[in-house]
PQR file of N, CA, C, O and H, with PARSE charges and radii, in Angstrom:
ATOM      1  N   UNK A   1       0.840  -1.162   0.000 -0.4000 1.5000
ATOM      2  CA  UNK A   1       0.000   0.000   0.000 -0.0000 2.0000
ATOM      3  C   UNK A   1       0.893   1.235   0.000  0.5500 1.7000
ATOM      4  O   UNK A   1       1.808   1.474   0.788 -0.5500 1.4000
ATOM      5  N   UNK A   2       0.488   1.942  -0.973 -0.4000 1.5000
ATOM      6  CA  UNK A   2       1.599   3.286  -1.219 -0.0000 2.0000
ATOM      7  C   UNK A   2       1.079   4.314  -0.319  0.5500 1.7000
ATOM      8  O   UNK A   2       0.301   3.828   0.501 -0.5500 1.4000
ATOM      9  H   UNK A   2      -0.255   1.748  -1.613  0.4000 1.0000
ATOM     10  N   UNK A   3       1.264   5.676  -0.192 -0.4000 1.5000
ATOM     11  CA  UNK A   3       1.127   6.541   0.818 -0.0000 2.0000
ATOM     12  C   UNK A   3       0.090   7.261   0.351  0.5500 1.7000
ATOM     13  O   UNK A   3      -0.698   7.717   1.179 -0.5500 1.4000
ATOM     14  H   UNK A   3       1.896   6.072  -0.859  0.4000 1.0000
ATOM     15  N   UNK A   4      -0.084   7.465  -0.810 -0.4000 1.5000
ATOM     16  CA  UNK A   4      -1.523   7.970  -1.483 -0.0000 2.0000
ATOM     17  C   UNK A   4      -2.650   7.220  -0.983  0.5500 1.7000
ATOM     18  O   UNK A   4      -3.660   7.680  -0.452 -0.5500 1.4000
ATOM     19  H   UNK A   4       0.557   7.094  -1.483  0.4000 1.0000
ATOM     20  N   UNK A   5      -2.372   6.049  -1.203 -0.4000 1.5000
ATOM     21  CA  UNK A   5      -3.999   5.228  -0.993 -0.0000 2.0000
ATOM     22  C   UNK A   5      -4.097   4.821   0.725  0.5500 1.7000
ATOM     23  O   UNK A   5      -5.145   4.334   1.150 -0.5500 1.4000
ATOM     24  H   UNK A   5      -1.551   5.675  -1.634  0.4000 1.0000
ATOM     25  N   UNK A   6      -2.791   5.092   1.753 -0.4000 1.5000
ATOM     26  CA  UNK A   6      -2.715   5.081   2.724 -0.0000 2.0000
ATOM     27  C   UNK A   6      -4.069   6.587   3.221  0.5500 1.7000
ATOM     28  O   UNK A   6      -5.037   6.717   3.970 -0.5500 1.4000
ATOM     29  H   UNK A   6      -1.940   5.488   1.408  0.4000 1.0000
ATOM     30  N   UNK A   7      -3.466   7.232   2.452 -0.4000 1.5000
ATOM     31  CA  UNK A   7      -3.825   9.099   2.931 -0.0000 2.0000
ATOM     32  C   UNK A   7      -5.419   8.588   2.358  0.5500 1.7000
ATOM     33  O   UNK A   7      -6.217   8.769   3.277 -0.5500 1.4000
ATOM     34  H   UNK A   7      -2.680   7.126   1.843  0.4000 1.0000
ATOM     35  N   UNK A   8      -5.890   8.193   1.514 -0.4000 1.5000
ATOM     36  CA  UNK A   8      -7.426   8.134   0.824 -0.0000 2.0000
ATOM     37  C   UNK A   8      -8.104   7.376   2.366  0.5500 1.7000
ATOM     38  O   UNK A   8      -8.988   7.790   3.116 -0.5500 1.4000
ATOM     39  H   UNK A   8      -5.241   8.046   0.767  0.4000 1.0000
ATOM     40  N   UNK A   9      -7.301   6.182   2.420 -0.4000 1.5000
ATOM     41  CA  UNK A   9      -8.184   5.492   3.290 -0.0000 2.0000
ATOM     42  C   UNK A   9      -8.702   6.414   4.766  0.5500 1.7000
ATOM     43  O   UNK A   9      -9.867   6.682   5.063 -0.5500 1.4000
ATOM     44  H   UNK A   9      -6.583   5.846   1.811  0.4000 1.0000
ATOM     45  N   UNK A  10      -7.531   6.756   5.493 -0.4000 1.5000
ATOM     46  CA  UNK A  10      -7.022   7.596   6.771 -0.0000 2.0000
ATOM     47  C   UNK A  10      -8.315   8.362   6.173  0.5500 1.7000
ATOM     48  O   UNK A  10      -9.255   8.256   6.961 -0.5500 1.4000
ATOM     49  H   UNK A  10      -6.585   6.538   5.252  0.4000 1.0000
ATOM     50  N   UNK A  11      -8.711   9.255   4.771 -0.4000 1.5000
ATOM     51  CA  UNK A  11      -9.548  10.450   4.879 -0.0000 2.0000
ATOM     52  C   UNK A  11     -11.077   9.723   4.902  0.5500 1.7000
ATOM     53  O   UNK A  11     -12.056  10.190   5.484 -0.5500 1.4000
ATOM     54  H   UNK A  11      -7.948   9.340   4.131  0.4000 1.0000
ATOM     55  N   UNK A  12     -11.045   8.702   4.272 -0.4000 1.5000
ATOM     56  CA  UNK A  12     -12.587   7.304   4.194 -0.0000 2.0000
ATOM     57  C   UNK A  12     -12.719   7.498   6.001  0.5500 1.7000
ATOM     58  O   UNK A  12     -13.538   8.048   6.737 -0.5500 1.4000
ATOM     59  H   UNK A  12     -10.249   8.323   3.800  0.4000 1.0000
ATOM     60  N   UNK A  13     -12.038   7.087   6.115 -0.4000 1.5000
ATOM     61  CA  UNK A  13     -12.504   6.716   7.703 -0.0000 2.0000
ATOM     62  C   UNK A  13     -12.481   7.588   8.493  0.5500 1.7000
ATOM     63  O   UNK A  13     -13.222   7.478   9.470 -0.5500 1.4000
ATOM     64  H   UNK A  13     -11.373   6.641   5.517  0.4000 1.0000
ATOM     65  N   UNK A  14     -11.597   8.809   8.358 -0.4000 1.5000
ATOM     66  CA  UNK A  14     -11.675  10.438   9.527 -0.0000 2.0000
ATOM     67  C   UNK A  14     -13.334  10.463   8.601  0.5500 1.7000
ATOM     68  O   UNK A  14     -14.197  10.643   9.460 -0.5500 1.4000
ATOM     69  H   UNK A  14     -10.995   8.899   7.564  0.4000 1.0000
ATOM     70  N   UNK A  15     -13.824  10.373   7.546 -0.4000 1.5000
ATOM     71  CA  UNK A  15     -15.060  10.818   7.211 -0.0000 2.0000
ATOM     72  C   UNK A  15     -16.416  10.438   7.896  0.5500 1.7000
ATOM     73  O   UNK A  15     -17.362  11.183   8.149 -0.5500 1.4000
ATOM     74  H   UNK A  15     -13.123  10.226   6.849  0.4000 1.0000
ATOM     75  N   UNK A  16     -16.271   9.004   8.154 -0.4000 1.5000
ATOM     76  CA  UNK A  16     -17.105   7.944   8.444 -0.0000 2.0000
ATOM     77  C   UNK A  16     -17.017   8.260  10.208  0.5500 1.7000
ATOM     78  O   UNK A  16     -17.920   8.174  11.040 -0.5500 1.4000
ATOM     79  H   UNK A  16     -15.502   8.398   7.949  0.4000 1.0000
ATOM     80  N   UNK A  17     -15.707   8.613  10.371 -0.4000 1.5000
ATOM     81  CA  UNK A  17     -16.102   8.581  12.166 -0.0000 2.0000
ATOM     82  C   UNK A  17     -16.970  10.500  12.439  0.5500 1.7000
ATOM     83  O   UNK A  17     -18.070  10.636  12.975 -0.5500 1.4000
ATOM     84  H   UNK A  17     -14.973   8.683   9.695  0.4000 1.0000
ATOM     85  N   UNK A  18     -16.196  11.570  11.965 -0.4000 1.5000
ATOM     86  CA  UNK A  18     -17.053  12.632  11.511 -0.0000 2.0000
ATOM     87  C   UNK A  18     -18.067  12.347  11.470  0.5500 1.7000
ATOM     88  O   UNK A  18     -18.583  13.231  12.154 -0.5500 1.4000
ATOM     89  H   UNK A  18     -15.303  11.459  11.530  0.4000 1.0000
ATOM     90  N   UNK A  19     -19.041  11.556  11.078 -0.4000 1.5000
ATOM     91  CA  UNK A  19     -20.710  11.632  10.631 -0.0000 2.0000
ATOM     92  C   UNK A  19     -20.956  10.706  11.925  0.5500 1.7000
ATOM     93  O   UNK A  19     -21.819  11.096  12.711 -0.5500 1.4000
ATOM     94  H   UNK A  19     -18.623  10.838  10.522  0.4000 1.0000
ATOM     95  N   UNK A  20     -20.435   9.801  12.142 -0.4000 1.5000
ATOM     96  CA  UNK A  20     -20.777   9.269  13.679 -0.0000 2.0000
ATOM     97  C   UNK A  20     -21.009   9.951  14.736  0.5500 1.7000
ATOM     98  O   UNK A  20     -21.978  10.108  15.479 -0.5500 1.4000
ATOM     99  H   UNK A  20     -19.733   9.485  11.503  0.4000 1.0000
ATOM    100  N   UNK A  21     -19.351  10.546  14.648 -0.4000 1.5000
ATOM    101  CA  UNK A  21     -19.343  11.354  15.973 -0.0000 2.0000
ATOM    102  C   UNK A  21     -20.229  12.238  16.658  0.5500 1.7000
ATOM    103  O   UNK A  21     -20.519  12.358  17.848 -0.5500 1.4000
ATOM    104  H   UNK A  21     -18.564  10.417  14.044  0.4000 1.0000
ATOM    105  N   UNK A  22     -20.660  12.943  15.417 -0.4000 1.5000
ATOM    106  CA  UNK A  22     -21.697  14.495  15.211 -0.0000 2.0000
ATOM    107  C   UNK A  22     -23.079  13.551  15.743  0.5500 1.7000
ATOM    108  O   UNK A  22     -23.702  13.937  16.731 -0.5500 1.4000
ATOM    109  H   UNK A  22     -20.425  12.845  14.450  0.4000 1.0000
ATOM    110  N   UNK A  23     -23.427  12.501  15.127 -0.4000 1.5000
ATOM    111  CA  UNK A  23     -24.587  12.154  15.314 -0.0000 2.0000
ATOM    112  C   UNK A  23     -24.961  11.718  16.751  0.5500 1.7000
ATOM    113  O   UNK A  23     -26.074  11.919  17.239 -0.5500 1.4000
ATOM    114  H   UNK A  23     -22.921  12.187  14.323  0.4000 1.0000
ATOM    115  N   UNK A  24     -23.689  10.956  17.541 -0.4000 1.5000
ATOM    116  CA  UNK A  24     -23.494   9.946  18.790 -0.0000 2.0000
ATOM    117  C   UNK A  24     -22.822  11.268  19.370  0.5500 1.7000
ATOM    118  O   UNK A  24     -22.849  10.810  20.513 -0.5500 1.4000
ATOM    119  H   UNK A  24     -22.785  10.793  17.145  0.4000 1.0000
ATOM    120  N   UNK A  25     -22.333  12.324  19.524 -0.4000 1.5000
ATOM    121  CA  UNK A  25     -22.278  13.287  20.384 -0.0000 2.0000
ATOM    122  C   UNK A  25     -21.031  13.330  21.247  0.5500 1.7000
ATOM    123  O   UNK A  25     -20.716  14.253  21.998 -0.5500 1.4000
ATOM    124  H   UNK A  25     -22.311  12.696  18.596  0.4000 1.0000
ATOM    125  N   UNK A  26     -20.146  11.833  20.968 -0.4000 1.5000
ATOM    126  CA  UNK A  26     -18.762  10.857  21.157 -0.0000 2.0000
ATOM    127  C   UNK A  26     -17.673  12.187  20.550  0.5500 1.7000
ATOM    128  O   UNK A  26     -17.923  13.141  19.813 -0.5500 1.4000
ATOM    129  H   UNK A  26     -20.401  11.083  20.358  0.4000 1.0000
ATOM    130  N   UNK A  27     -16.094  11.643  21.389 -0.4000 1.5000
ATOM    131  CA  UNK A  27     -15.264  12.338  20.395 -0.0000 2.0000
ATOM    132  C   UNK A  27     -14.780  11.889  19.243  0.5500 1.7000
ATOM    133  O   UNK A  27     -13.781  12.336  18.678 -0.5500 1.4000
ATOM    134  H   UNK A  27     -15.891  10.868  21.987  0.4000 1.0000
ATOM    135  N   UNK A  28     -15.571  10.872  18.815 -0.4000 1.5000
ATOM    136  CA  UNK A  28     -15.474  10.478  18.028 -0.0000 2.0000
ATOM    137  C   UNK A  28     -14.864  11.649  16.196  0.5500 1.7000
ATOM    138  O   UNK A  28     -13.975  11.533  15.352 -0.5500 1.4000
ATOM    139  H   UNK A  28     -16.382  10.509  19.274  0.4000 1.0000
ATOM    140  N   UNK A  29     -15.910  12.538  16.437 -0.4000 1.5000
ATOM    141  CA  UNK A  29     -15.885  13.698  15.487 -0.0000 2.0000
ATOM    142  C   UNK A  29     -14.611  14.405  15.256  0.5500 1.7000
ATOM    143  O   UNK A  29     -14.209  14.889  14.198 -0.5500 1.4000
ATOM    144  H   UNK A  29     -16.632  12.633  17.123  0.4000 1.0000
ATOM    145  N   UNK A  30     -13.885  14.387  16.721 -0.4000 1.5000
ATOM    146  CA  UNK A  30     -12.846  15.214  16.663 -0.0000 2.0000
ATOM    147  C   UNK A  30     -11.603  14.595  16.010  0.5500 1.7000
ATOM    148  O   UNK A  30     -10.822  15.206  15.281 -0.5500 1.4000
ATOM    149  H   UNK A  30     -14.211  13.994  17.580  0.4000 1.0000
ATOM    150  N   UNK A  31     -11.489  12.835  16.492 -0.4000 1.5000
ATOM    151  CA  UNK A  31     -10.919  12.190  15.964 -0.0000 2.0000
ATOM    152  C   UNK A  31     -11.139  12.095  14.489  0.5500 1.7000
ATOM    153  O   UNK A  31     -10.147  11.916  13.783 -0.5500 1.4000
ATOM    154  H   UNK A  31     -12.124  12.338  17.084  0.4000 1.0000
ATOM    155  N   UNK A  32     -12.380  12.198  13.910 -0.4000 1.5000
ATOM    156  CA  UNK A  32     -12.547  12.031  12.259 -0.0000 2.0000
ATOM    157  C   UNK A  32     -12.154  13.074  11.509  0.5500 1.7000
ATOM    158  O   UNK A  32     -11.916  12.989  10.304 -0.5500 1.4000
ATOM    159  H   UNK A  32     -13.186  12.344  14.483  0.4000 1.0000
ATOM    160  N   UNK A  33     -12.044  14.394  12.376 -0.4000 1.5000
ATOM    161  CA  UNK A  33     -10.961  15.482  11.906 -0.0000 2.0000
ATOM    162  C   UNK A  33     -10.034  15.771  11.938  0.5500 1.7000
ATOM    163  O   UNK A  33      -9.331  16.636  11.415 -0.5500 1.4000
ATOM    164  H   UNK A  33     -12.237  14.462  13.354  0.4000 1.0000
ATOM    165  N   UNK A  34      -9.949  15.039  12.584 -0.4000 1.5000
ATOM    166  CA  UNK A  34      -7.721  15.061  12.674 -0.0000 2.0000
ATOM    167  C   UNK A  34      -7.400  14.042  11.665  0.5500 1.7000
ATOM    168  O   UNK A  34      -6.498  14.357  10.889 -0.5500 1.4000
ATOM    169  H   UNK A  34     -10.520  14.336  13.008  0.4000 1.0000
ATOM    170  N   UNK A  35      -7.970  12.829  11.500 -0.4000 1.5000
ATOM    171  CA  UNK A  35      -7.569  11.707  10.168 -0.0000 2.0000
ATOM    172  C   UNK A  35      -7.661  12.892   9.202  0.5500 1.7000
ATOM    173  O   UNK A  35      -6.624  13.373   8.746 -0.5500 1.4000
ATOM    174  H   UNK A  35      -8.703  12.573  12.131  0.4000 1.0000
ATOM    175  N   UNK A  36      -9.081  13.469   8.811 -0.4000 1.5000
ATOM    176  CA  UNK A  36      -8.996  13.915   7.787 -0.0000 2.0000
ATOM    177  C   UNK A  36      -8.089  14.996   7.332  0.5500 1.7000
ATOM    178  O   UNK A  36      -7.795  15.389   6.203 -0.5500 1.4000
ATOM    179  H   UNK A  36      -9.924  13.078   9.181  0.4000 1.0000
ATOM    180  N   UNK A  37      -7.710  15.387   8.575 -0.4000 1.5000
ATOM    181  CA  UNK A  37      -6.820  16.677   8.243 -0.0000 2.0000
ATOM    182  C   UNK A  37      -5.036  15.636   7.652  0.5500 1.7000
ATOM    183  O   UNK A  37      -4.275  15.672   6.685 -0.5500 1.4000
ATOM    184  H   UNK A  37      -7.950  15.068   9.492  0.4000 1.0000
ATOM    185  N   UNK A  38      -5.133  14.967   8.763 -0.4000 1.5000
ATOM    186  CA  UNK A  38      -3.776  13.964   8.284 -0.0000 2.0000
ATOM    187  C   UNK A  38      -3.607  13.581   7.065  0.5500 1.7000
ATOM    188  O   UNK A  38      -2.644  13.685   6.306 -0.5500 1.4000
ATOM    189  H   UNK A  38      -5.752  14.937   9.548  0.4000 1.0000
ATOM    190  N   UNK A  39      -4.531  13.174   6.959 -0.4000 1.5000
ATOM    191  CA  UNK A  39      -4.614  13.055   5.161 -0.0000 2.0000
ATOM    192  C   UNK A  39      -4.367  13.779   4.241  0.5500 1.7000
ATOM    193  O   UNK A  39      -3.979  13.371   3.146 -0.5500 1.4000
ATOM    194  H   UNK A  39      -5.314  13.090   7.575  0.4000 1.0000
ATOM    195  N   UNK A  40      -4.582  15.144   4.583 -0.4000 1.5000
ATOM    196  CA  UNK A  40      -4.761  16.303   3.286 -0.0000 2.0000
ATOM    197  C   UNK A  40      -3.037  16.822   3.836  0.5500 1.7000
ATOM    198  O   UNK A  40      -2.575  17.653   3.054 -0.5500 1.4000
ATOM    199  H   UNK A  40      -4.897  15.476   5.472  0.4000 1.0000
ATOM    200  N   UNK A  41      -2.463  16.608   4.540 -0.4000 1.5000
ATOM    201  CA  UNK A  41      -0.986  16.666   4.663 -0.0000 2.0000
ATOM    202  C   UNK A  41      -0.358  15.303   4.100  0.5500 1.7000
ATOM    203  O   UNK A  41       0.279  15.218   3.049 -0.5500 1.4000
ATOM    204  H   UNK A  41      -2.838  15.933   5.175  0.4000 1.0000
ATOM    205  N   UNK A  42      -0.536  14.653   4.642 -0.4000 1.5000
ATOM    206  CA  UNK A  42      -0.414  13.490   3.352 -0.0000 2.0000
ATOM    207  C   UNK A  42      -0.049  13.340   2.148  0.5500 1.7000
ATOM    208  O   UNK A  42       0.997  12.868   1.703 -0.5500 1.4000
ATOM    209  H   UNK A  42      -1.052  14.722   5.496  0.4000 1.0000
ATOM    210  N   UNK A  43      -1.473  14.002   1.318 -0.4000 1.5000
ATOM    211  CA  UNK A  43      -1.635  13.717   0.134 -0.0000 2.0000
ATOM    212  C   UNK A  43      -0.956  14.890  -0.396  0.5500 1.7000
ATOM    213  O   UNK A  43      -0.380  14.858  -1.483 -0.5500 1.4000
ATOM    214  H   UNK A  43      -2.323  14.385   1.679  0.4000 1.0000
ATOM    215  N   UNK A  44      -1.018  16.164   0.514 -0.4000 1.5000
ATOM    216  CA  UNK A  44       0.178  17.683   0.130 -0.0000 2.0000
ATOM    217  C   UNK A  44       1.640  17.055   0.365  0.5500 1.7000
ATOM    218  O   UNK A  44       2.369  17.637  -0.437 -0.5500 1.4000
ATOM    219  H   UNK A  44      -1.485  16.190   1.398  0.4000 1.0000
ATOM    220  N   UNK A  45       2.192  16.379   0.905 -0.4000 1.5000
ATOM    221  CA  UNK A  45       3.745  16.373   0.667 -0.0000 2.0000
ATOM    222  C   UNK A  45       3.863  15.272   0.746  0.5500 1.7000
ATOM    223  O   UNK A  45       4.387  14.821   1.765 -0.5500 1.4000
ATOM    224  H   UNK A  45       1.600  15.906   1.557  0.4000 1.0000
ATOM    225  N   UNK A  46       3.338  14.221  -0.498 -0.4000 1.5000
ATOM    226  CA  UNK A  46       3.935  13.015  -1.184 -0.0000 2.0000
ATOM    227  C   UNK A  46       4.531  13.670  -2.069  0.5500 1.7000
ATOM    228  O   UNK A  46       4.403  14.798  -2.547 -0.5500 1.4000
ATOM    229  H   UNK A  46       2.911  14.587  -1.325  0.4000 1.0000
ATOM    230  N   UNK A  47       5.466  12.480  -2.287 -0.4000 1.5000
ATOM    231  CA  UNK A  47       6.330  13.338  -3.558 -0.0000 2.0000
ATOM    232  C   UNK A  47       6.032  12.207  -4.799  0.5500 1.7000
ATOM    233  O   UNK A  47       5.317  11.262  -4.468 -0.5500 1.4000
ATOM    234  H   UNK A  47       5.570  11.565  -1.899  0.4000 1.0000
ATOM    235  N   UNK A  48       6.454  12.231  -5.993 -0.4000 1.5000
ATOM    236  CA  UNK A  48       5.628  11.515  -7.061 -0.0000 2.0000
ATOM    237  C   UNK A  48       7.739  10.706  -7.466  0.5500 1.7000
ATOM    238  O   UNK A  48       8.846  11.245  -7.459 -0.5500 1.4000
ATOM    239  H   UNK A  48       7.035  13.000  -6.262  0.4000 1.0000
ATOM    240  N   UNK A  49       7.364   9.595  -7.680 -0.4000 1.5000
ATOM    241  CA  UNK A  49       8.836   8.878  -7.854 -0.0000 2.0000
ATOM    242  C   UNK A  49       9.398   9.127  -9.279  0.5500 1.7000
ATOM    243  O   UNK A  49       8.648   8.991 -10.246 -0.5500 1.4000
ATOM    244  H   UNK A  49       6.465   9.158  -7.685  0.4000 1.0000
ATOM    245  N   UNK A  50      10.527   9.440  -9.416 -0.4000 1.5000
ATOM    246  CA  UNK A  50      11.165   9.879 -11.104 -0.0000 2.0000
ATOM    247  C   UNK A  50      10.953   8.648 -11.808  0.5500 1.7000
ATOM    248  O   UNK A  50      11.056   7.557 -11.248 -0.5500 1.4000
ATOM    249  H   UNK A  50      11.136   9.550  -8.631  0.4000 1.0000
ATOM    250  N   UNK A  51      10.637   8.800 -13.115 -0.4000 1.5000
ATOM    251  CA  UNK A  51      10.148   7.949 -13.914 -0.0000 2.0000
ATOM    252  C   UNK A  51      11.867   7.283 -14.051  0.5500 1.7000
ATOM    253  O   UNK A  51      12.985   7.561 -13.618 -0.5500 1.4000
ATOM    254  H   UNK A  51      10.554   9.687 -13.570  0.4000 1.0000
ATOM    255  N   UNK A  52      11.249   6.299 -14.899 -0.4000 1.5000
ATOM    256  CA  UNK A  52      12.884   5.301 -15.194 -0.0000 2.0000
ATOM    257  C   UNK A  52      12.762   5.197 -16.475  0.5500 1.7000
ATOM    258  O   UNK A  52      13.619   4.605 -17.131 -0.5500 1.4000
ATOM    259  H   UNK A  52      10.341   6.073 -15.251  0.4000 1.0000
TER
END
């Protein structure tokens, strides 16, 4: 698993706990915003590998 589809998943699931959290009132929410934020740093400083 490369670091892109690492960062997609991390943002799938900060999403999925977000809509929980909000609903169940849990910190759940806060936790689904920090994945998601992790992610969007993530997916900002991957670097792309030199072609061969």
């Amino acid at each position: 698993m490369g670091v892109k589809r690492f960062a997609w998943a991390l943002g799938a699931l900060g999403v999925g706990l977000a809509l929980f959290g909000w609903q169940q009132r849990s910190p759940g929410a806060f936790v689904g915003v920090a994945l998601i934020a992790l992610a969007g740093v993530l997916l900002a400083t991957s670097k792309r590998r030199p072609q061969r």
